[in-house]
N, C-alpha and C positions, 0 to 999 in steps of 0.2 A: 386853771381853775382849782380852787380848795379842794370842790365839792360840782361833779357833774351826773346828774341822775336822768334817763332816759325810759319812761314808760315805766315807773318804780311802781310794783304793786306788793300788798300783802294781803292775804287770807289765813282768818284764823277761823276755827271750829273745824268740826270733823267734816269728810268728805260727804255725806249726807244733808248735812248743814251749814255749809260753808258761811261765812262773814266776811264780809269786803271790807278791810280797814283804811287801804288806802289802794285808789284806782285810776294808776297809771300819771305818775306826778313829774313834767319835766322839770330840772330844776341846775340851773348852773350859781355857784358862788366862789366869787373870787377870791384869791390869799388875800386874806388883812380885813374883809369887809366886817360891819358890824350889823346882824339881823334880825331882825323881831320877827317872831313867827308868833301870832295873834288867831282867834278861832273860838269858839264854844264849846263848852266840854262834849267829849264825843265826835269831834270835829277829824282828828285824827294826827292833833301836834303832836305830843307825847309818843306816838307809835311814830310815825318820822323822825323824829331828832333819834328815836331809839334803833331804827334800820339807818341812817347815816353814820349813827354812832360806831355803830359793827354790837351794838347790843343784842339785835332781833334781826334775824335775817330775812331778807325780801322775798319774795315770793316769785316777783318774776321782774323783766326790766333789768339796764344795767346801772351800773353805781360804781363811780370812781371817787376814790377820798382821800386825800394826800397822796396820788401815786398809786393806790391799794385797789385793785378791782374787786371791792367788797363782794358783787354779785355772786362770784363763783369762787367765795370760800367757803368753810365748814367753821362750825362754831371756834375749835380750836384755831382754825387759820386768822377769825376778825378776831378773837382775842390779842393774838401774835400781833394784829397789823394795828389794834387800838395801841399797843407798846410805844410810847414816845411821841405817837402822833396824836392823841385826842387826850383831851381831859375834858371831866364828868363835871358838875355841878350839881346836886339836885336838892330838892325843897326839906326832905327830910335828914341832911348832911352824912348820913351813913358814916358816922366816924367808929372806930373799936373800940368799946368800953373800958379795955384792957391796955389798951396803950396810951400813952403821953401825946401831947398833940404833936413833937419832935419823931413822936415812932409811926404816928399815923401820914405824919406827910414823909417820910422817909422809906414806909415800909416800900409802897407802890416801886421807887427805885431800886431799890434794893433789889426786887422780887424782876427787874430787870437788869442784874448787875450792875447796876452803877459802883463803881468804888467811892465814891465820896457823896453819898447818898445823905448819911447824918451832917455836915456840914452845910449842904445844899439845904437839907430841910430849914435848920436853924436860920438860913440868911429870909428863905423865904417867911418863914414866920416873923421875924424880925420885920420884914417889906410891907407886910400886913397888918404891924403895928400890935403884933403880942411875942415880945422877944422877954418881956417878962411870965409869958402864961406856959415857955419852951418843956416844963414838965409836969403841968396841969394835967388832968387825967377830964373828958369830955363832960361829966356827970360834974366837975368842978370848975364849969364854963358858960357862960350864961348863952342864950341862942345864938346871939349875932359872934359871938367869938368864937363857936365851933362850925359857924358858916366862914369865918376869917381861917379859920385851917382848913376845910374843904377846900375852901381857893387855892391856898397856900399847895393843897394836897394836888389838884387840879394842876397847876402855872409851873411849882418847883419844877417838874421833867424837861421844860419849855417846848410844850406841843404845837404843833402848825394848827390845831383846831380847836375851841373850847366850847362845849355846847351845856348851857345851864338850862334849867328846866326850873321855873318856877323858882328860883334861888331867894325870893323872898316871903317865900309864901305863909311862913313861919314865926316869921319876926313883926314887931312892930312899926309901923310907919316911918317915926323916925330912922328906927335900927337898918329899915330896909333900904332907906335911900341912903344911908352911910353903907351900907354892904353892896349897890348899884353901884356907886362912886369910886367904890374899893375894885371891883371888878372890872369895871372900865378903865381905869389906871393902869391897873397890872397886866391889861390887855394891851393898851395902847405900849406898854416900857417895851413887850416883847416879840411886840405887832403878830400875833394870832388873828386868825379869825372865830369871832365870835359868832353862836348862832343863841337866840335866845328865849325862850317861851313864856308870853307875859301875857297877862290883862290887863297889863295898866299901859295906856296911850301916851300918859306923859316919857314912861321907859320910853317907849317906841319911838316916840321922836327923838331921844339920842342916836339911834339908830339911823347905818346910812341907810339902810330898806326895810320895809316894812312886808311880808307877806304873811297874809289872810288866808286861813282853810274856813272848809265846810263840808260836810261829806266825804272827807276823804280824800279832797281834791283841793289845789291852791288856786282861790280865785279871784284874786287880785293879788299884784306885787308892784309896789310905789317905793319911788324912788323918792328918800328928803334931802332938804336944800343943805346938809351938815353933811352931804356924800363927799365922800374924799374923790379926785380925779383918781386916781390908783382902783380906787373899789369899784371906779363903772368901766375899768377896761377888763 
């Protein structure tokens, strides 16, 4: 499994006032799957994809994620274990205003020794289809092409996991189904698994699974007829 979670909880506020974000989530996903995680704001997707991530650490419960027993690391240790194995997507692209889009998908390797980090970056921008924009700077890129180097930024390391959060949330209709397409491609070349957080249904049925929160809890998870044999063993 990618990703195996056992009675996963989180609480946030103070001890006087505690908040139940998420309560007690089993949850196993296999290498390669591709998964819509669907819900209502407040539902509690975003705070999961962010404790599988090694972004937010869990509260109680165990969690295995590439090999990495997230449950019982310290901040610095799921940083260490996101290294190689996970790449980020998110709605708002977080790229560096100061770097080229060649330094923004290069820095991430760099900052884990890669020696051939700027080559690696350029091919992957090039994959993405702006090997003309390699020293555009983000404020000289229009939405969808500084979502095309967050991927870019995401894929270049080639992580066993990719977990996007709203990755359209931004762009326009069109833009976003060419950045959905983009994403799914670049997943499929280097078979990751993807996990995905969306409202839109049409996504979802790309998707080999479909699971549903509410409350903090996952309650329902449908399997579609585009599941690959590999993804349901």
């Amino acid at each position: 499994m990618a990703i195996c979670a056992r009675g996963l909880t989180l609480t946030l506020g103070s001890d006087a006032a505690p908040v139940d974000i998420l309560r007690g989530i089993d949850l196993d996903i296999a290498h390669g799957e591709v998964v819509a995680l669907l819900g209502p704001s407040g539902s509690g997707k975003s705070s999961l994809m962010a404790v599988l991530s090694g972004l937010e650490r869990a509260s109680g419960g165990s969690l295995t994620v590439a090999g990495a027993d997230f449950a019982h690391l310290n901040e610095d240790g799921l940083a260490a274990a996101r290294r190689g194995r996970i790449g980020i997507v998110l709605q708002a692209f977080h790229l560096l205003p100061t770097m080229t889009a060649a330094e923004n998908v290069a820095t991430p390797m760099e900052l884990a020794g890669s020696p051939d980090a700027s080559p690696r970056a350029v091919a992957e921008l090039e994959a993405v289809g702006l090997g003309h924009r390699i020293e555009h700077y983000p404020t000289q890129l229009s939405g969808g092409e500084q979502q095309r180097v967050a991927i870019a930024r995401a894929i270049a390391p080639r992580p066993g996991l990719i977990f996007a959060d709203e990755p359209t949330g931004n762009l326009d209709v069109s833009t976003g189904e060419e950045i959905v397409d983009l994403l799914f491609a670049r997943r499929a070349e280097t078979g990751a698994t993807l996990l995905i957080i969306t409202h839109d249904p049409a996504l979802a049925e790309k998707c080999d699974r479909v699971l549903t929160m509410a409350d903090g809890v996952v309650i329902s998870d449908t399997r579609s007829d585009a599941a690959t044999p590999e993804a349901a063993e």
